[in-house]
Structure formats: C-alpha cells, structure tokens
C-alpha positions in Angstrom: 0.0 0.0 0.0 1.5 3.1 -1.2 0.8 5.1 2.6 3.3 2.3 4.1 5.8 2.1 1.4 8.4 4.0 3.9 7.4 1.3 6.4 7.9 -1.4 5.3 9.5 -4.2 7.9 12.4 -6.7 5.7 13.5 -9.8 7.0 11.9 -12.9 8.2 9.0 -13.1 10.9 11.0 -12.7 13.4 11.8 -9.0 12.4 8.5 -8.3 12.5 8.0 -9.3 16.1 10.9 -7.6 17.0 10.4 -4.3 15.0 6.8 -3.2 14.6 6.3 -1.5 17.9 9.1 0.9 16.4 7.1 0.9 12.9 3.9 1.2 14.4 5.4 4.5 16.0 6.5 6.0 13.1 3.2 5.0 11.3 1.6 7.0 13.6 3.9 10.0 13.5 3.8 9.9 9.5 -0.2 9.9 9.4 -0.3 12.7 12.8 2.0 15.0 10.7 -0.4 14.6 6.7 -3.9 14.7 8.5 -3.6 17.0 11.6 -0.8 19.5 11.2 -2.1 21.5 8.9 -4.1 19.7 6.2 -1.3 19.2 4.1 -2.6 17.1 1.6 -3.2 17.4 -2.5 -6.7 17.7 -3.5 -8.4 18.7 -7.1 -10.5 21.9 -6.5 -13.9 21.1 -8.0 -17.7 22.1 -7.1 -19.2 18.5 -6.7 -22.5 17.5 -4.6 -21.2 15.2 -2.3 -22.4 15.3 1.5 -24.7 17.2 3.7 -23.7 21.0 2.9 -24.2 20.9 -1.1 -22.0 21.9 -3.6 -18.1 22.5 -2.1 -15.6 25.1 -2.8 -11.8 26.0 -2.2 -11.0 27.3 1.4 -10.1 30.9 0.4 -9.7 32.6 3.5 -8.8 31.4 7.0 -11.3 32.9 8.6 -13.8 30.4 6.8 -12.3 27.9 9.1 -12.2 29.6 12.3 -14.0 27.2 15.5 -13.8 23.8 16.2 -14.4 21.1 13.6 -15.0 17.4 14.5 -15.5 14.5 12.2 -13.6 11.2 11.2 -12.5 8.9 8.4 -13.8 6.3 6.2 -12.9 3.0 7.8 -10.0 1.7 5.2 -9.8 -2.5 5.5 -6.5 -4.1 4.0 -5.5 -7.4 4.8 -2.3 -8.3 7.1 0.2 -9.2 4.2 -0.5 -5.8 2.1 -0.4 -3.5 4.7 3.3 -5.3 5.8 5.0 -6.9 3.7 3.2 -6.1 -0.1 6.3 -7.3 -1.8 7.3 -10.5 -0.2 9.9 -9.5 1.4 9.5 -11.7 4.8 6.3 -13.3 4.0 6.5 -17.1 3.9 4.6 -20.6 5.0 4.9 -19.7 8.8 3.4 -16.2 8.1 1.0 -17.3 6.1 -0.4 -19.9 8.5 -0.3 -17.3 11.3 -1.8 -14.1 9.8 -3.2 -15.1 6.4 -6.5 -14.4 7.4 -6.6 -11.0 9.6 -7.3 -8.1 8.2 -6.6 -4.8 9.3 -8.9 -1.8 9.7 -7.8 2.0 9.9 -9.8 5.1 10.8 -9.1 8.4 12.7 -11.3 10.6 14.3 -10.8 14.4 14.3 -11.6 17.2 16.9 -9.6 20.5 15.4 -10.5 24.0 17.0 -9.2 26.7 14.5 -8.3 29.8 15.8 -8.1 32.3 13.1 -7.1 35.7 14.5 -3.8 33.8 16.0 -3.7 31.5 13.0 -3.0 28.7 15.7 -5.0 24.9 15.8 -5.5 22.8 18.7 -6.8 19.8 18.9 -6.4 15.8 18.7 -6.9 13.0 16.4 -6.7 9.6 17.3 -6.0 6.9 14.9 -7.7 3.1 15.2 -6.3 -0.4 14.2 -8.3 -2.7 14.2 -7.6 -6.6 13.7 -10.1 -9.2 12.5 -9.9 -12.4 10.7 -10.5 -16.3 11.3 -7.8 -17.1 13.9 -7.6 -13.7 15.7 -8.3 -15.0 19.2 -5.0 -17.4 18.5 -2.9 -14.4 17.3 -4.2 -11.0 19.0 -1.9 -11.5 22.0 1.2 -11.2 19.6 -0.3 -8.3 17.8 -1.1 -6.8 20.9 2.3 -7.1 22.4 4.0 -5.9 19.1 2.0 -3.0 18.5 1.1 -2.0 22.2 4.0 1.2 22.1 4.4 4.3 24.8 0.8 6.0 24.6 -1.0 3.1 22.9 -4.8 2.4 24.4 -5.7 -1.5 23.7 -9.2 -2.9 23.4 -9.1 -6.7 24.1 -12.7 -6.7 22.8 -12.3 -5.3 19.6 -8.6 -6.3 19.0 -8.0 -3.1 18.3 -4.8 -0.5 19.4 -5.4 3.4 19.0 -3.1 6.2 19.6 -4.2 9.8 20.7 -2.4 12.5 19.2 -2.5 15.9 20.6 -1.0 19.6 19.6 -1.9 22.7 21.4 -1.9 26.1 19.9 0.1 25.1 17.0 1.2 28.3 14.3 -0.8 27.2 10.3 2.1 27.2 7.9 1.4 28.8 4.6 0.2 25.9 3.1 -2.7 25.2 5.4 -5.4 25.9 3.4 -4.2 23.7 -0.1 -6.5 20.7 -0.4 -9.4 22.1 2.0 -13.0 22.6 1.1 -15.8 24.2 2.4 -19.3 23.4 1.8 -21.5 25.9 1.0 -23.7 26.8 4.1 -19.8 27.4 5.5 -20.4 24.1 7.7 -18.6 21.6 6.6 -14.9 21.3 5.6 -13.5 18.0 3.7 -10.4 17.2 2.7 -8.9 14.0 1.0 -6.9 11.0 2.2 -6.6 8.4 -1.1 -3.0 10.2 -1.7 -2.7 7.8 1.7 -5.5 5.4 1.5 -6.5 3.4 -1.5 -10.4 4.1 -1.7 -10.4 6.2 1.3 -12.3 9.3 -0.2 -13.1 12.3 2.0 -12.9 13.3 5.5 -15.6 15.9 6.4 -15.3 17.7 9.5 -18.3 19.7 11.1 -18.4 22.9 13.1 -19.4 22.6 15.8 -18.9 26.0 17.4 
C-alpha cells in the first residue's frame, strides 16, 4: 500500500516481532504530521454535490475555518500481508499460517478548533487499528504485544490498538489551506486522504462552534 511504502518491515517473521512496535510509532507520527498538522494534503478543486452541505468550494480565507471542527474517516480494511509486507519480502509458509486471514482496519477521528485571528490549531486526532480475521483470538496477543507502544490504548474486545495524538496552539504554515473545502452553508470542511488510502475518499469535518 503506497501510505506504508516507507514502512515497510524486511527480513523474516521474526523482524516483525521484534520491530513493529518501532514501525507502528512511526506510522503513527507519519499519518499525525499529513492529516492533523495543517491539512497538508493534495486535493483537485472542483464544485461537486457530495455530503450534507451541497456543492463545495476551495478554502479561500482562514477565517472560513475559524471554531472547532469534528469529524472522522472512512474505515480503510487491508489485509495483514498488504499492509506489511506487499512485496514479499518476509512473508513465507509460517506467516501465512499465522496471519493469512486477519485483516486490518484503519480510521481516525478528528476534533480541530481553529483559531483564526492567532492563526493557531488545537486539537487531537486519534488513529484506530483494528484486527479481524478467522484465527484472531490465537494471534491477538502477539499483535497486541508488538503493536502496544508508549501512549497506545488496547481494546481486548475489539482487538484493536489506537493512539491519541494531541497539539496545542500550533502556528498554520502557509500551506494550510491547499487541499481544503468548504461546503457551501460554510459548515462543513473536507479534505482527501486516497493520496494515503487506496479508496479512502473524503474526510468531512463539522463545526461545531
């Protein structure tokens, strides 16, 4: 998947269950710094009628964004092998017979307060993985184990691991506003993750104050 490409884990198995709590890390650093800090991320201007606020429109001014937007993702299911090891690098019989079946599922939710007369953000977004497959009971303890890194929350019930990220009155950069659209009642904002996400389409945040 072209998201992981810079993480991918070479070697046999037993790299992987010594370095994805280090990968998972930097997974989440890597999608923290494209979604939250700033929106950086490439988007064709057009005036479409997709969602709730009718036709959409490049984010001209800052001040259309100014208040607190909350929102989140479309869920984005891959299975274990393509979101790891998509060229072959490690995968092999014992693999196969441990994670051939589990899939993984990625979301993030959004809460971004926008303060436009500082030109500062706030806010968090936390990021959900979520395993799920045939033999997931028999392999959710490794998983857990290798992904559980400093600030992870697990879910035993869910087999899922998320990770809360958090910045605080954080200066926009002058490229804040590429790849942001605003809807026309001024009430919704989207902005596109399949740069990052095969299929993942739009993430539309609404204001909520």
């Amino acid at each position: 998947m072209v998201f992981l490409d810079n993480y991918k884990i070479c070697g046999s198995l037993e790299d992987y269950t010594q370095q994805k709590e280090k990968k998972m890390k930097k997974l989440g650093v890597f999608v923290m710094s494209v979604c939250l800090l700033g929106f950086g991320l490439a988007l064709v201007s057009c005036d479409s009628d997709n969602g709730d606020g009718g036709s959409w429109e490049d984010v001209s001014s800052i001040n259309q964004l100014s208040g607190r937007w909350t929102g989140n993702s479309n869920p984005v299911t891959m299975s274990f092998k393509d979101a790891f090891d998509p060229d072959d690098e490690w995968w092999d019989s014992e693999a196969e017979a441990m994670f051939g079946n589990i899939n993984l599922t990625i979301y993030m939710n959004f809460d971004i307060t926008i303060n436009a007369s500082a030109e500062t953000q706030s806010g968090t977004m936390v990021q959900i993985f979520r395993f799920h497959g045939g033999n997931i009971n028999t392999v959710w303890p490794i998983l857990k184990e290798d992904f559980a890194g400093d600030g992870a929350s697990i879910n035993d019930l869910t087999h899922s691991v998320s990770y809360t990220n958090t910045i605080n009155n954080e200066p926009l950069d002058e490229d804040f506003l590429v790849g942001v659209e605003i809807s026309e009642d001024g009430r919704e904002i989207r902005f596109s993750l399949d740069d990052m996400f095969d299929n993942a389409g739009y993430v539309i945040l609404r204001k909520q104050s």
